[in-house]
C-alpha distance (Angstrom), angle and dihedral (degrees) to the residues before:
residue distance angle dihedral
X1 . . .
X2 3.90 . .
X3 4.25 88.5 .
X4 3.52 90.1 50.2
X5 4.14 90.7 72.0
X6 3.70 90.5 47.8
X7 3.64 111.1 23.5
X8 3.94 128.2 75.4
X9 3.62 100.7 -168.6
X10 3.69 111.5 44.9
X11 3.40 98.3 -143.2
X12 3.42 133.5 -155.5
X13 3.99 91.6 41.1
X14 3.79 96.9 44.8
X15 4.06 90.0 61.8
X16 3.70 89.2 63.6
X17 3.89 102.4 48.8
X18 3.05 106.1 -86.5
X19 4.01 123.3 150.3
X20 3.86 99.5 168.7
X21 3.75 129.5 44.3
X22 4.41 124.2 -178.9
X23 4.09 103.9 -141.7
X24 4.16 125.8 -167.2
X25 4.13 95.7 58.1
X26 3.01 125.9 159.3
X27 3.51 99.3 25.5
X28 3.80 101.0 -72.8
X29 3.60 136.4 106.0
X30 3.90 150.4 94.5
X31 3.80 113.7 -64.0
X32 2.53 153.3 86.3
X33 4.54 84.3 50.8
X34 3.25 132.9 169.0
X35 3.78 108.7 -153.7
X36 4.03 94.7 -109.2
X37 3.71 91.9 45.6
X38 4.10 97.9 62.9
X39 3.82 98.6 96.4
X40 3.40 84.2 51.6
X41 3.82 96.5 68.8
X42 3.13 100.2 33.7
X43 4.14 87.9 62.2
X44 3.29 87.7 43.2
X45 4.01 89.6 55.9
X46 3.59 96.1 47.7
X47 4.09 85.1 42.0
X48 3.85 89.4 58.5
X49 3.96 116.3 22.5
X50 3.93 93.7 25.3
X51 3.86 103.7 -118.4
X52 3.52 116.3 150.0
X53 3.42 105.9 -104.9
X54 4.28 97.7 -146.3
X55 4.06 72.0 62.1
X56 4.03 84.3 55.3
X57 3.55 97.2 45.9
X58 3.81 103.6 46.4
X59 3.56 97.8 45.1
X60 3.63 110.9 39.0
X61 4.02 110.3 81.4
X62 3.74 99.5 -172.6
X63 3.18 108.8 -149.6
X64 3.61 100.6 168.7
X65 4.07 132.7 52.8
X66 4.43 97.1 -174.6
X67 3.68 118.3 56.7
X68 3.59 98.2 -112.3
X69 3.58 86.9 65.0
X70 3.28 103.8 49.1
X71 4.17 86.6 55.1
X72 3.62 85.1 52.9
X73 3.68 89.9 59.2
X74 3.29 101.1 51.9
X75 3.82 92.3 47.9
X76 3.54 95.2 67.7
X77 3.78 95.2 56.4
X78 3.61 112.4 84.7
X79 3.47 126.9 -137.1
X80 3.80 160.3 -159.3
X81 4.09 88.4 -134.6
X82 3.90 135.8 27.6
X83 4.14 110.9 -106.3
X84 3.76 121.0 -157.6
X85 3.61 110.9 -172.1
X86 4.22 127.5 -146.8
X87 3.57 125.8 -144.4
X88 4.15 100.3 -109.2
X89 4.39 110.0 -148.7
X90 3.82 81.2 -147.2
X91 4.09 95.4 67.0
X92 3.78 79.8 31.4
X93 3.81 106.0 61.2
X94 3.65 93.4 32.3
X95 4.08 88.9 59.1
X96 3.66 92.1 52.5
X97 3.86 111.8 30.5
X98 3.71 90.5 22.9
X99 4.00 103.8 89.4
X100 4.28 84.2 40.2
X101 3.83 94.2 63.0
X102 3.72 133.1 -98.3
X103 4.03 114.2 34.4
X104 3.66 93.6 -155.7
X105 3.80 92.9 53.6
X106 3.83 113.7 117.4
X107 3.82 105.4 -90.7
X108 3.88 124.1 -104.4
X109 3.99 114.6 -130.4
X110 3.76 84.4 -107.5
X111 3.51 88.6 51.0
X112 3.74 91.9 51.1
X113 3.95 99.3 46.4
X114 3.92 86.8 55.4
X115 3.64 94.7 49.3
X116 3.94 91.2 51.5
X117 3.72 92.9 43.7
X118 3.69 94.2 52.8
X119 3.86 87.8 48.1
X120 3.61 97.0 53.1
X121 4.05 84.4 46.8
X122 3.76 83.9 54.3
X123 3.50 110.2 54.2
X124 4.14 87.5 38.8
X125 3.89 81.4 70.5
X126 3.45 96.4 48.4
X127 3.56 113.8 -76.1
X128 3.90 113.2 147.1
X129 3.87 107.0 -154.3
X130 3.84 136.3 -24.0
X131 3.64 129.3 -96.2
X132 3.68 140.6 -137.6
X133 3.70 151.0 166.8
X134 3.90 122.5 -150.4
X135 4.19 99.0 162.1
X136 4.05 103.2 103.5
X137 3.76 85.3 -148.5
X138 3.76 87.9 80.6
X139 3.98 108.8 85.7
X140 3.47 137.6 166.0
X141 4.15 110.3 -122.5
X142 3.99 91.1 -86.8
X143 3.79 88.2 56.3
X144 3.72 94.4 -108.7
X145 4.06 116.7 145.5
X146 3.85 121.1 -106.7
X147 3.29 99.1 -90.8
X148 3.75 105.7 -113.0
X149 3.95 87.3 49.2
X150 4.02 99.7 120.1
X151 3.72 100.8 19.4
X152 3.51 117.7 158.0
X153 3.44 123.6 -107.7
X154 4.16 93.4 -113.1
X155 3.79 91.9 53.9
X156 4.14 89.3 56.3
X157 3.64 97.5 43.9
X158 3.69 92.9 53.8
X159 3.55 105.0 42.3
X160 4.21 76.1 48.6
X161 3.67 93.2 46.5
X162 3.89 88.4 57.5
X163 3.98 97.2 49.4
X164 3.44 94.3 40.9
X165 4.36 92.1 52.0
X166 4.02 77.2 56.7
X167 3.91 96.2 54.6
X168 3.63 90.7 -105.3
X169 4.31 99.6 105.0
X170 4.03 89.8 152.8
X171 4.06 124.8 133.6
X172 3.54 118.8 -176.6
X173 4.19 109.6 -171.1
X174 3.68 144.6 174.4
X175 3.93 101.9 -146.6
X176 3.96 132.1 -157.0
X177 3.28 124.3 -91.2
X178 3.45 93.0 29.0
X179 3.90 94.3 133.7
X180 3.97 92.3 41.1
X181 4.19 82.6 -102.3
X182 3.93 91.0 129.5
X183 4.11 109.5 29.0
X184 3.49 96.1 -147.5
X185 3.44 110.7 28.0
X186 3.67 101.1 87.1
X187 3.73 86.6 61.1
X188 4.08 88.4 52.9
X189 3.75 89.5 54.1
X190 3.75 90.9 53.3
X191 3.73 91.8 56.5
X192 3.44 93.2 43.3
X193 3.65 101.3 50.9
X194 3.86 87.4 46.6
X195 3.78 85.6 59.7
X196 3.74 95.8 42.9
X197 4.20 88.3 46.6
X198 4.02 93.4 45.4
X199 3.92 92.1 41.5
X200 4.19 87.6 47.5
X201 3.33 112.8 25.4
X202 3.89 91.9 -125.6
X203 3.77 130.3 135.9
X204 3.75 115.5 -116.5
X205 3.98 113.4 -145.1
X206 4.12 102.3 -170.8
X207 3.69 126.3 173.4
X208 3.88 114.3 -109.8
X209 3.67 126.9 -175.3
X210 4.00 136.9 155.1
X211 3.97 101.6 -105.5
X212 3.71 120.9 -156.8
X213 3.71 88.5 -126.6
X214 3.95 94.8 66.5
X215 3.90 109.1 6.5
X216 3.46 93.8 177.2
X217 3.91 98.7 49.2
X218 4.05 94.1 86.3
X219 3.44 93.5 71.5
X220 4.03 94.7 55.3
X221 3.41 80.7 43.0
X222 3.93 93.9 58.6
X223 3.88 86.7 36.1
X224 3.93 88.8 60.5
X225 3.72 101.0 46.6
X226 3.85 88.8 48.3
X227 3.76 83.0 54.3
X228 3.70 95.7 54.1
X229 3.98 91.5 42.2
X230 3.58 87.0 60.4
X231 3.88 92.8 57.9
X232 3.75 90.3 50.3
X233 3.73 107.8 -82.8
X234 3.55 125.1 127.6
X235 3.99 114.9 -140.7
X236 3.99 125.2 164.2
X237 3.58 113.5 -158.6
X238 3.99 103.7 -153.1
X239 3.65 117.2 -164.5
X240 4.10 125.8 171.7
X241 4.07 107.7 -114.6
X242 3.89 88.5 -117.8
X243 3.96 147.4 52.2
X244 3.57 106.5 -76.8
X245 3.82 130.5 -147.8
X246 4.20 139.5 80.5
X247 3.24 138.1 -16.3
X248 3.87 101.1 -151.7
X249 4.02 132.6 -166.8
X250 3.88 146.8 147.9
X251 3.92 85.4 -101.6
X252 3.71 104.3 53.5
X253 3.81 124.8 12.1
X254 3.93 136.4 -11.9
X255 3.26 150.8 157.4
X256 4.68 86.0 -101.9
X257 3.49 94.1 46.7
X258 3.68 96.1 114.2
X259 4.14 103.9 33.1
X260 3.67 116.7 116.5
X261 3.86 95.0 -129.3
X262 4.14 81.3 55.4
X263 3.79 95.9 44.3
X264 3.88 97.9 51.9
X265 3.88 86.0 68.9
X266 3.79 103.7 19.1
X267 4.36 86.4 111.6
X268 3.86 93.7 63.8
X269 4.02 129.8 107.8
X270 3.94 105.4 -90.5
X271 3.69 90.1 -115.0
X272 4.25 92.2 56.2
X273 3.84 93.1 38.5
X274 4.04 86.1 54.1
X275 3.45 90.4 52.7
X276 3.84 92.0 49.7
X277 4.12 88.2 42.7
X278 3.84 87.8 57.3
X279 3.57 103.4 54.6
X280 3.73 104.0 101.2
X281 4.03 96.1 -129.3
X282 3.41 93.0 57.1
X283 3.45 96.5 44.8
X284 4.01 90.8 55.7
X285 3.28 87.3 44.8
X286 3.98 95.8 52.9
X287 4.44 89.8 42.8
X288 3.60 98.0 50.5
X289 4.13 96.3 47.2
X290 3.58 120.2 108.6
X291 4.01 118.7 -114.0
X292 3.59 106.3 -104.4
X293 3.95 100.9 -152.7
X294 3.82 129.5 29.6
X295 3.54 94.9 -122.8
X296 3.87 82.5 67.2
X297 3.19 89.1 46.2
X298 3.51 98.3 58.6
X299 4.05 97.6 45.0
X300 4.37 84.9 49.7
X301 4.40 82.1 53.6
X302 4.29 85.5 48.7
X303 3.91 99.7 52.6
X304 3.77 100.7 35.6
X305 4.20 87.5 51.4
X306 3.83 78.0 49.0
X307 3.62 110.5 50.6
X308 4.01 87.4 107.9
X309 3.89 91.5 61.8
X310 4.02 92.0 34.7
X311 3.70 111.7 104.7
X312 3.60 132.4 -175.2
X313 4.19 109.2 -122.4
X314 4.13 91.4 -100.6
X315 3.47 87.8 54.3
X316 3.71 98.5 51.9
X317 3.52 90.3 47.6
X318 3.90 94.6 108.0
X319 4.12 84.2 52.3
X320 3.89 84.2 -122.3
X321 3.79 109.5 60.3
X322 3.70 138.4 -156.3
X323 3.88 108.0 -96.1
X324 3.58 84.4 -146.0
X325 3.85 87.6 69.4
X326 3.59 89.4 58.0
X327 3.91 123.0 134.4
X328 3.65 79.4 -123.7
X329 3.99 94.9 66.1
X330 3.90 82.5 38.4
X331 3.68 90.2 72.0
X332 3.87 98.9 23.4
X333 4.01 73.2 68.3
X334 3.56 101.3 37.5
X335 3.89 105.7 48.1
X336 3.75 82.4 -131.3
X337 3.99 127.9 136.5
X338 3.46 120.3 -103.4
X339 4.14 91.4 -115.4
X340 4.02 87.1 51.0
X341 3.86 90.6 47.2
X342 3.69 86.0 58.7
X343 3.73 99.2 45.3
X344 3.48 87.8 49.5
X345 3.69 96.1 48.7
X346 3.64 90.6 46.4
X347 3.37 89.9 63.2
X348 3.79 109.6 44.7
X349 4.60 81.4 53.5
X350 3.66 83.9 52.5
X351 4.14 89.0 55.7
X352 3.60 93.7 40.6
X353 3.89 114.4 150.6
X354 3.70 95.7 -116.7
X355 3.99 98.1 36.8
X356 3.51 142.3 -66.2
X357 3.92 110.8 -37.7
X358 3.45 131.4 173.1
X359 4.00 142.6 -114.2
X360 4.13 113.9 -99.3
X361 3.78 105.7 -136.8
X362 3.48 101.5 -168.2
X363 4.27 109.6 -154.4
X364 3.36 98.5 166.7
X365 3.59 145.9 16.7
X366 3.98 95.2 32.6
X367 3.97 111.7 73.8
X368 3.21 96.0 116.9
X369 4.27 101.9 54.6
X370 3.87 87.8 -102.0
X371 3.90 154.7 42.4
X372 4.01 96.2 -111.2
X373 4.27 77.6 102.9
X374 3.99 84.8 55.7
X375 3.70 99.6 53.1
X376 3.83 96.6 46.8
X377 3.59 83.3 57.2
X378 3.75 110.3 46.7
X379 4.11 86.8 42.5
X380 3.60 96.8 58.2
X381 3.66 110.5 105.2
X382 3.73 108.7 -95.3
X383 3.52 103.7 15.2
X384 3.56 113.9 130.3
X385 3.54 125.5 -130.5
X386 4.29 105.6 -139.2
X387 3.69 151.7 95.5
X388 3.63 105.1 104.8
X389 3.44 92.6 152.9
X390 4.03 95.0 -137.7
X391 3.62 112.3 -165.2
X392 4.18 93.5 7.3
X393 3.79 129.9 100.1
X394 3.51 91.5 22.5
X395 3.54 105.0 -178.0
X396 3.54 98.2 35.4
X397 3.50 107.8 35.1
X398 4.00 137.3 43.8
X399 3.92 99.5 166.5
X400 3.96 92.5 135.1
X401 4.02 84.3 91.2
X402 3.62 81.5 74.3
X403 4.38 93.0 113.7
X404 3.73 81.4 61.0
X405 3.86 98.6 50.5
X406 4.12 87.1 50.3
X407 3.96 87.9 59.1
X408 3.49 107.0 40.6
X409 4.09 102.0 29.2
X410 3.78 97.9 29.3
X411 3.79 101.9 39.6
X412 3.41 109.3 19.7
X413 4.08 122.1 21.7
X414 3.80 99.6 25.3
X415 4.39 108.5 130.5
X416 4.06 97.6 150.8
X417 4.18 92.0 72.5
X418 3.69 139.6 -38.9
X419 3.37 136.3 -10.9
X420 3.80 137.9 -141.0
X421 3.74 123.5 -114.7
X422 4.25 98.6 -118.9
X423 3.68 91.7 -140.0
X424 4.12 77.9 62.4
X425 3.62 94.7 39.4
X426 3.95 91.1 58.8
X427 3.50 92.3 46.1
X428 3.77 87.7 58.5
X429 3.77 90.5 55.3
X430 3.51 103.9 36.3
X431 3.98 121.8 27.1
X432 4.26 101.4 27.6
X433 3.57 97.5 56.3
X434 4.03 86.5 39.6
X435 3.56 95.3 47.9
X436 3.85 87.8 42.7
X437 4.15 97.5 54.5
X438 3.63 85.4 42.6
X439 3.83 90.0 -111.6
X440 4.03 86.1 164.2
X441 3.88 88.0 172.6
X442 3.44 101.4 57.0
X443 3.71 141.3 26.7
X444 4.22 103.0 87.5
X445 3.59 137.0 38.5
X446 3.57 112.5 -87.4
X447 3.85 155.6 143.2
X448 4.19 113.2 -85.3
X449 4.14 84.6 2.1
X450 3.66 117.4 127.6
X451 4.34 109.6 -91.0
X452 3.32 100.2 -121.5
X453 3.75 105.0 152.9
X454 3.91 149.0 161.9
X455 4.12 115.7 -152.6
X456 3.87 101.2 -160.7
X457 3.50 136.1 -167.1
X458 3.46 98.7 -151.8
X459 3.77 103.6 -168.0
X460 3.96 83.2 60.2
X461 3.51 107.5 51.0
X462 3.49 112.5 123.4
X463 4.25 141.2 154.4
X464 3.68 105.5 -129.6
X465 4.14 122.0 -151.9
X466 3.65 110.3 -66.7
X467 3.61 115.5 -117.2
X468 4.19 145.2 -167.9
X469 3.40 117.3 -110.5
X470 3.78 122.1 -179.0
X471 4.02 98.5 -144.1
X472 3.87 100.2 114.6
X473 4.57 114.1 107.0
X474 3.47 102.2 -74.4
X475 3.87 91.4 26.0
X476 3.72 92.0 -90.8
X477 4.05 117.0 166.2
X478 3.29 137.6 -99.6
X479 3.68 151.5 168.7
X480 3.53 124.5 -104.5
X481 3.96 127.4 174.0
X482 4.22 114.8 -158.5
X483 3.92 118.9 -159.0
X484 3.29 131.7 -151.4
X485 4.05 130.3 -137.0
X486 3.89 105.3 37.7
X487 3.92 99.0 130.2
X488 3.41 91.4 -173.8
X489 3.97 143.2 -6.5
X490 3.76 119.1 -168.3
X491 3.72 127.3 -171.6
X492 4.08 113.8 -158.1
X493 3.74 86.1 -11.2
X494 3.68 99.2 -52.2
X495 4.10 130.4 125.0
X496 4.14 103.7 -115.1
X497 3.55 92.0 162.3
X498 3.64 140.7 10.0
X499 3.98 113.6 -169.9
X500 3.21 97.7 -17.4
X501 3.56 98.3 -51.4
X502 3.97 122.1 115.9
X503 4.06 114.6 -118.4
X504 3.64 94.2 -154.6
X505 3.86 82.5 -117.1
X506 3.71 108.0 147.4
X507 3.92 113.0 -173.1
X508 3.65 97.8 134.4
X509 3.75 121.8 118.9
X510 3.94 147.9 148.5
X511 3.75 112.4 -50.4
X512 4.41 104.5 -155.3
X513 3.23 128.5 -159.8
């Protein structure tokens, strides 16, 4: 959200064909703002989708405090890609209840009747659904919740009542338990957004995945929004096509990053701080030190209750690895602990023939040693295929190459299970999510439609390494992941990029509802 006010290319997503990315998930993002409330987003960006907020702060302009306005900045910056924007709760909430004290405070009616009005005057400008974040693993960097996080069920329906009276009846959501931290609250949120769907008439778009926590829980999960279909609801399960989780190395994040033993050398070239890493003092040293802060803490807890889906780069070569490659077998074998395991591991992708590369921590997706669990997901019908996270996570997470991974692993180099048909596979990409945002202009190849196209070379396609690049404000890093074989991607019949290479061509733009 913050690199759409500065940036004209929208990379990571416009490397992997796409012409049309949905903004303001999860709940979070820049407007509505009043003008004392900006460093407030921002940490709550950085809090929730990891970008550095000096990042934030340098190269967002605001020029805008209502919703409206902000669409009406990003209109007149032209692009690579179309943008539509959502209306986030977070930004939401924190305009109206923000000034009166605490924003996750249970609304007042007042409170309530702004909120809905401000919606409605949202998505009449263009917004194309509403937002919001209900997993209280999302903070902003002082720990507080998204605001938004335990709203009660009469704030939601009204603000949904008042986009959908204005053709806009779209809720995009993160749900609890969606990481297996609360055992039955994913099953709550089910129930509840059947209520809020059936009492509104909206369509509920909530993140799904299979957690390592509860691997079997996904299919209840499935089971219970079928249920609530039946009665007259309408939920969307949307699931990414892939395992999801962190891309790890001695350059960007892991699980040391904040140990005094790690710290004392953390400012040297990669190829001296290896050779300081390796010597078996420090090493000791670096495994047996306490984590300083619990946000550490926490990401030390995810990888070593990952080690069986955490692969080593030659491992995940394939893009859907042996679980007997698994860090986890590495130290069944070794007699090591998990935290050495990973230091070690670090190292050898750090030393890897072809460059540094990174550790695949997979969180999601990958419990059971393969993607079979993926594919009986994204070919159910109405699943939708999403949640790349473009632009988010940037150090730890590149999963916006995800239209890529559908071609080559799904259609063309799969050998561990079944494939899917490409003229499917497109479809996936392309005309559900269109048909889904209402994006009646787009979304299939058709007479008077918009030309937004992708000439392929199949037998090419190909994810390359993912690498840092320092091009954020401030020169902060980031992660971006190249392909190979997209001859061509146009957006509203124009070249963008040939081969890889950008054409300068700009004839992107804001996409409203």
């Amino acid at each position: 959200d913050g690199q759409a006010t500065w940036d004209d290319r929208l990379a990571p997503s416009c490397d992997h064909g796409v012409t049309t990315a949905v903004i303001g998930n999860c709940g979070v993002g820049f407007a509505p703002v009043r003008p004392s409330q900006k460093q407030v987003l921002i940490e709550l960006m950085e809090g929730v989708e990891d970008i550095p907020g000096a990042a934030l702060h340098d190269g967002i302009r605001w020029a805008w405090e209502s919703f409206p306005e902000y669409l009406d900045a990003l209109e007149k910056l032209p692009r690579r890609i179309d943008i539509a924007a959502q209306l986030p709760h977070g930004a939401l909430r924190t305009y109206v209840i923000g000034e009166a004290g605490d924003v996750n405070a249970p609304a007042t009616e007042a409170q309530v009747e702004r909120m809905a009005r401000l919606a409605r005057e949202a998505v009449e400008s263009g917004a194309v659904a509403f937002s919001s974040n209900r997993i209280t693993l999302h903070t902003s960097t002082s720990g507080e919740a998204v605001p938004g996080t335990f709203a009660e069920a009469r704030e939601l329906a009204a603000i949904l009542r008042a986009t959908r009276e204005v053709g806009r009846g779209l809720f995009q959501v993160v749900p609890a338990g969606l990481m297996g931290e609360d055992p039955d609250g994913f099953r709550r949120e089910i129930a509840f957004y059947r209520s809020v769907s059936l009492e509104t008439g909206c369509t509920v778009i909530f993140t799904i995945a299979q957690n390592n926590v509860q691997p079997e829980l996904w299919r209840e999960l499935f089971a219970l929004a079928d249920e609530a279909n039946r009665a007259g609801a309408r939920l969307v399960p949307m699931t990414i096509n892939r395992p999801g989780g962190l891309l790890l190395s001695w350059d960007t994040f892991h699980p040391f990053v904040d140990r005094p033993g790690y710290l004392e050398i953390a400012g040297l070239p990669l190829d001296r701080r290896l050779a300081a890493l390796r010597d078996p003092k420090r090493r000791s040293r670096i495994v047996g030190e306490p984590v300083a802060t619990p946000m550490f803490q926490h990401a030390v807890d995810i990888v070593v209750s990952s080690l069986g889906s955490t692969f080593l780069p030659a491992e995940d070569a394939s893009l859907e690895p042996d679980p007997a490659t698994s860090l986890a077998r590495r130290m069944q074998a070794s007699g090591l602990s998990p935290q050495e395991v990973v230091y070690d591991a670090l190292c050898d992708a750090a030393e890897c023939p072809g460059g540094p590369d990174f550790l695949r921590v997979f969180m999601g997706n990958y419990a059971e040693g393969s993607l079979d669990v993926v594919r009986e997901m994204i070919c159910r019908p109405g699943t939708l295929v999403g949640g790349g996270d473009g632009g988010a996570h940037v150090t730890v997470i590149c999963d916006a190459s995800y239209p890529t991974f559908m071609l080559q692993h799904w259609v063309r180099d799969r050998v561990r299970g079944e494939r899917i048909p490409v003229e499917r596979a497109v479809r996936m990409l392309t005309r559900d999510p269109a048909e889904l945002y209402g994006f009646t202009d787009r979304g299939v190849v058709a007479k008077g439609l918009r030309a937004d196209l992708n000439v392929i070379d199949l037998s090419r396609i190909a994810l390359e390494t993912p690498r840092v690049v320092h091009d954020l404000p401030t020169g902060a890093p980031r992660l971006l992941q190249a392909a190979s074989g997209y001859v061509a991607t146009l957006v509203a019949g124009q070249v963008t990029s040939r081969d890889g290479v950008d054409t300068g061509a700009r004839p992107g733009g804001l996409v409203r509802g």
